[in-house]
C-alpha positions in Angstrom: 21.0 34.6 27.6 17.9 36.1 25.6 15.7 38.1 27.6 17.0 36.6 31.1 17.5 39.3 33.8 20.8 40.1 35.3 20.7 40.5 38.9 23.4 38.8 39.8 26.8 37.6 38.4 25.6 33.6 39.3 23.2 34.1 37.1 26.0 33.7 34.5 27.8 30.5 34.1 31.5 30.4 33.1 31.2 30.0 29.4 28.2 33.2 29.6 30.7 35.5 30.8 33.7 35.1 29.0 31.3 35.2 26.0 30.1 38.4 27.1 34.0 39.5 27.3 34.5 38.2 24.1 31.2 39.9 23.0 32.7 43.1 24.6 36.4 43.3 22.5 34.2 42.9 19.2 31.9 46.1 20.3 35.1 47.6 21.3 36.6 47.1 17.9 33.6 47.6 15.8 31.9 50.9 17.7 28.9 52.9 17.0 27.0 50.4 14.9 23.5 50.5 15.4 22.6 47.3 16.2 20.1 48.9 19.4 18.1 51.0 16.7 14.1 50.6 17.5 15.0 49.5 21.0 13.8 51.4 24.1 15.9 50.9 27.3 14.6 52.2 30.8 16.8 53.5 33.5 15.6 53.6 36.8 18.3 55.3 39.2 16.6 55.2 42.8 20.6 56.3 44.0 22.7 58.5 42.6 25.5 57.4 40.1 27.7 59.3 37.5 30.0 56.3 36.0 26.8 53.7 35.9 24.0 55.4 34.5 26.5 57.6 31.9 28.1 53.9 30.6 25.5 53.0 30.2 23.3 55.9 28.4 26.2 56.0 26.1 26.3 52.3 25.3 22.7 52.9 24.7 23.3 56.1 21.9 26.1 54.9 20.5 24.1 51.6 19.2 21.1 53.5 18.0 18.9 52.9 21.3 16.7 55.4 22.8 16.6 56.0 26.5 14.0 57.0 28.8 13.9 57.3 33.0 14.6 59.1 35.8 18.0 60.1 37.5 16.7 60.9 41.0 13.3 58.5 42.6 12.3 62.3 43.5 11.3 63.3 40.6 9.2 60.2 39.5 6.1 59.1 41.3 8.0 57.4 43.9 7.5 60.8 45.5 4.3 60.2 45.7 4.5 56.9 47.0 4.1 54.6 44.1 5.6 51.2 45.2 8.7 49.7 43.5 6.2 47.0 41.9 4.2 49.5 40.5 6.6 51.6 39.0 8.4 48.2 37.5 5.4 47.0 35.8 4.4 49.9 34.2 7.8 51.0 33.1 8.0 47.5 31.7 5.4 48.5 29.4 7.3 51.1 27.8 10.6 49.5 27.1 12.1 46.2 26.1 14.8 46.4 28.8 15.2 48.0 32.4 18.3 49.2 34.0 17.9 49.6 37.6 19.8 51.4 40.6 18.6 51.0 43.9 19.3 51.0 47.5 17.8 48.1 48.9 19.4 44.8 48.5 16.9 42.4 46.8 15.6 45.0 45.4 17.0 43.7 41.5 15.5 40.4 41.9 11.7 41.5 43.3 11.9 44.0 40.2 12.5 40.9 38.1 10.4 39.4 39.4 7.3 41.5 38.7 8.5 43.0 35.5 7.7 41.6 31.6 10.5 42.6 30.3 14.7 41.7 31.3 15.8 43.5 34.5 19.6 44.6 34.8 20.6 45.1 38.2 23.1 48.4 38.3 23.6 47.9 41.9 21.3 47.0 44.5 22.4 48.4 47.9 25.3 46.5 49.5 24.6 43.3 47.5 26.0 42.8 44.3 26.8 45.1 40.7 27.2 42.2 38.0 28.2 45.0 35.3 30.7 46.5 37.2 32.0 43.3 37.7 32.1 42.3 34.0 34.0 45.2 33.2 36.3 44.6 35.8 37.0 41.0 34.4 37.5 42.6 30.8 39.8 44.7 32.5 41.4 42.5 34.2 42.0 40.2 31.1 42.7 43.3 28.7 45.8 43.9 31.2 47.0 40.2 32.0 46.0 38.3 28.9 44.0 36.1 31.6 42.1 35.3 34.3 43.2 32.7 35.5 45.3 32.2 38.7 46.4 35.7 39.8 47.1 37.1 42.8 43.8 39.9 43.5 44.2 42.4 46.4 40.5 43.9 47.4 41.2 46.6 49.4 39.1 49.1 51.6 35.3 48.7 52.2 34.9 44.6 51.8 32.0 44.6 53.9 29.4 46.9 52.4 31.6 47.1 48.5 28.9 45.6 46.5 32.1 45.2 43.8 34.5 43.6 45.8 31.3 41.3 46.7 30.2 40.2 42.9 34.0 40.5 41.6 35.0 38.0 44.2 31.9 35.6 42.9 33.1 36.1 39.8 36.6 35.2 40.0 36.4 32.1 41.8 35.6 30.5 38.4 39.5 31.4 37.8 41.6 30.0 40.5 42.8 32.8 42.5 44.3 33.9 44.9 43.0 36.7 47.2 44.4 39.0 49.3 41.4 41.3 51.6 43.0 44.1 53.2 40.4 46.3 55.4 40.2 47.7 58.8 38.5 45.6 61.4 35.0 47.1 61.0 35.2 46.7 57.3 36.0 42.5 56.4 34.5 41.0 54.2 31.4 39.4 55.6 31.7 35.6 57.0 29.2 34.7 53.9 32.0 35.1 51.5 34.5 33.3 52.9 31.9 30.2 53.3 31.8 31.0 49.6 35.3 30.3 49.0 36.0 27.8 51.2 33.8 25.3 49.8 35.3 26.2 46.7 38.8 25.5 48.0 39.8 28.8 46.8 43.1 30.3 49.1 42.5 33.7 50.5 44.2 36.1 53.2 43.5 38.4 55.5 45.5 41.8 56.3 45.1 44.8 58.3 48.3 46.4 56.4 49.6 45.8 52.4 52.4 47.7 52.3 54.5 44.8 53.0 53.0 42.6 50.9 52.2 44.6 47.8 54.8 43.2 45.6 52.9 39.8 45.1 50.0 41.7 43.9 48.8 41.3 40.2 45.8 43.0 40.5 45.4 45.8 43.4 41.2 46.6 43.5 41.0 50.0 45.7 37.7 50.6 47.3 36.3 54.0 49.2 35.2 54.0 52.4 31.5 54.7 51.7 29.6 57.5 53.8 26.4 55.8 52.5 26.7 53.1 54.2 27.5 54.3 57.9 24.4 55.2 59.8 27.1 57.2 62.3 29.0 59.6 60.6 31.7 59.5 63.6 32.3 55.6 62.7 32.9 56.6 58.9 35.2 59.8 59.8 37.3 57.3 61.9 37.8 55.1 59.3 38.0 56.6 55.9 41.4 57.2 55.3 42.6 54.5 57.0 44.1 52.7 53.4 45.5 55.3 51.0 47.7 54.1 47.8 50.7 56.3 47.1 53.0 55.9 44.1 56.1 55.7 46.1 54.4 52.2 47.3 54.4 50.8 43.8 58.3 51.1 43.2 59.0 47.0 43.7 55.8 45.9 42.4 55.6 43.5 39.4 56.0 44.7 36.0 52.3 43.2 35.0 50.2 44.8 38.2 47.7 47.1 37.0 45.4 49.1 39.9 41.7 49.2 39.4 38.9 50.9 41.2 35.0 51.1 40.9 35.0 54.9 40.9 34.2 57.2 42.3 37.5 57.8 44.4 37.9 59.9 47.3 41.2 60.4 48.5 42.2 56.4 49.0 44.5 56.8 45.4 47.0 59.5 45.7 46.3 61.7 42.6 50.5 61.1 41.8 49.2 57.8 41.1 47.5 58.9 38.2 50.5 58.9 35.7 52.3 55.7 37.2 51.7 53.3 33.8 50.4 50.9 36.3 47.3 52.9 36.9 44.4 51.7 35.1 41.1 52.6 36.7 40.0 55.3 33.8 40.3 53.0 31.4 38.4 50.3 33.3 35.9 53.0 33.3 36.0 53.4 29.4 35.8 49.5 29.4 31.7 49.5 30.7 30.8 51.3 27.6 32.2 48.2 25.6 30.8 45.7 28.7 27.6 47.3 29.0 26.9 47.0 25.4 27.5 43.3 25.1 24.8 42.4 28.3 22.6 44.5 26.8 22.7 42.7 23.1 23.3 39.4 24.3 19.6 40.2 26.6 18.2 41.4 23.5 19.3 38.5 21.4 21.2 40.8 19.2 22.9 39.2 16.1 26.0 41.2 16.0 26.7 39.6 12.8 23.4 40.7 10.9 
């Protein structure tokens, strides 16, 4: 995987990522070695992020890396109207690796495209977030000892939830079984079921999970995201329409474990929080250990030097 980009979670096989979870325990174990000293990482947030871009900086200093970038596209020349390839190539020249947040889908792969050094896509609009995803599957196999053949719920925003999009892709190399529970306006797009049926993988489609949330052995909450309503009316009708409590987890199996992307609005009760089954801040501890395995495999980092 040397110095290959990662833009999105095709680009690695099978065997690439559960080498990159296996990658990810041994960093977990084994922390703040310096195996990133005398590397410079760029990160390029065009959108804003807390869980992303703070993963990932502290991936970076607890290896020994240094980091340079921008938080906001305001405060670089972007405001001035630099172009995205502009910015790319010269930022290229002062680091060995760029992380990159921005709104437009494509965006990740025309920045790899134009860059000299390994692009890692930390979300590009509605499209895809391969890191997220990666942490998911560690935490996913950190809970069930596996991957394969469980019963996934993705529930909320499917259609604009760049996780639910790549953590589906994902998955499919792991016989599942999914459940997509969203309102109406929010399925998940026609694209992905194509996806899966030609895969012959079985999936279902719900308006309601109450009834149904005892088969469940991973439940994947999603926000409704503001950001991607152009009419605010639209997104105030339909933002709390899917709201975990922990009374609804009473009859659920022993193994379930609920995850979420972050950040959460008010779709996971807070009296969720101390249910056992709740996982989604460790998840979030999990992209420290994630993030730091892309980034050395990119590299070509020998963690046994």
């Amino acid at each position: 995987m040397k110095s290959r980009s990662l833009v999105s979670i095709n680009d690695y096989s099978k065997k690439e990522i559960l080498e990159i979870l296996e990658l990810a325990k041994y960093f977990e174990e084994n922390q703040n070695k310096k195996f990133f000293e005398g590397k410079v990482i760029a990160t390029l947030f065009f959108e804003p992020s807390t869980r992303t871009r703070l993963s990932f900086e502290s991936a970076i200093n607890r290896m020994g890396g240094r980091i340079l970038g921008f938080t906001d596209a305001n405060s670089s020349s972007v405001s001035k109207g630099e172009s995205l390839k502009d910015t790319i190539k010269t930022v290229s020249k002062y680091s060995d690796l760029i992380v990159m947040r921005h709104p437009l889908e494509g965006s990740a792969q025309y920045a790899s495209e134009v860059s000299e050094v390994p692009i890692i896509n930390a979300g590009d609009g509605a499209n895809q977030h391969p890191t997220q995803t990666l942490l998911d599957l560690y935490s996913i196999i950190k809970t069930q000892k596996k991957l394969d053949d469980l019963n996934v719920f993705l529930v909320g925003d499917l259609k604009y939830g760049r996780t639910v999009h790549s953590l589906l892709m994902a998955m499919s190399n792991f016989n599942p079984v999914f459940n997509f529970i969203s309102h109406e306006k929010l399925r998940i797009p026609n694209e992905y079921k194509i996806f899966l049926d030609n895969l012959n993988i079985k999936y279902y489609e719900h308006t309601e999970f109450t009834d149904i949330i005892s088969r469940a052995d991973i439940i994947y909450m999603t926000r409704v995201q503001r950001e991607r309503f152009s009419d605010p009316i639209e997104y105030e009708k339909t933002k709390n329409t899917y709201v975990l409590k922990n009374h609804m987890l009473e009859n659920t199996k022993d193994n379930l474990r609920i995850l979420h992307p972050l950040p959460r609005v008010n779709e996971i009760s807070n009296d969720v929080d101390d249910n056992p089954k709740a996982y989604y801040f460790d998840q979030a501890k999990n992209g420290v250990y994630t993030r730091q395995a892309i980034i050395a495999s990119i590299l070509g980092i020998n963690k046994h030097k």
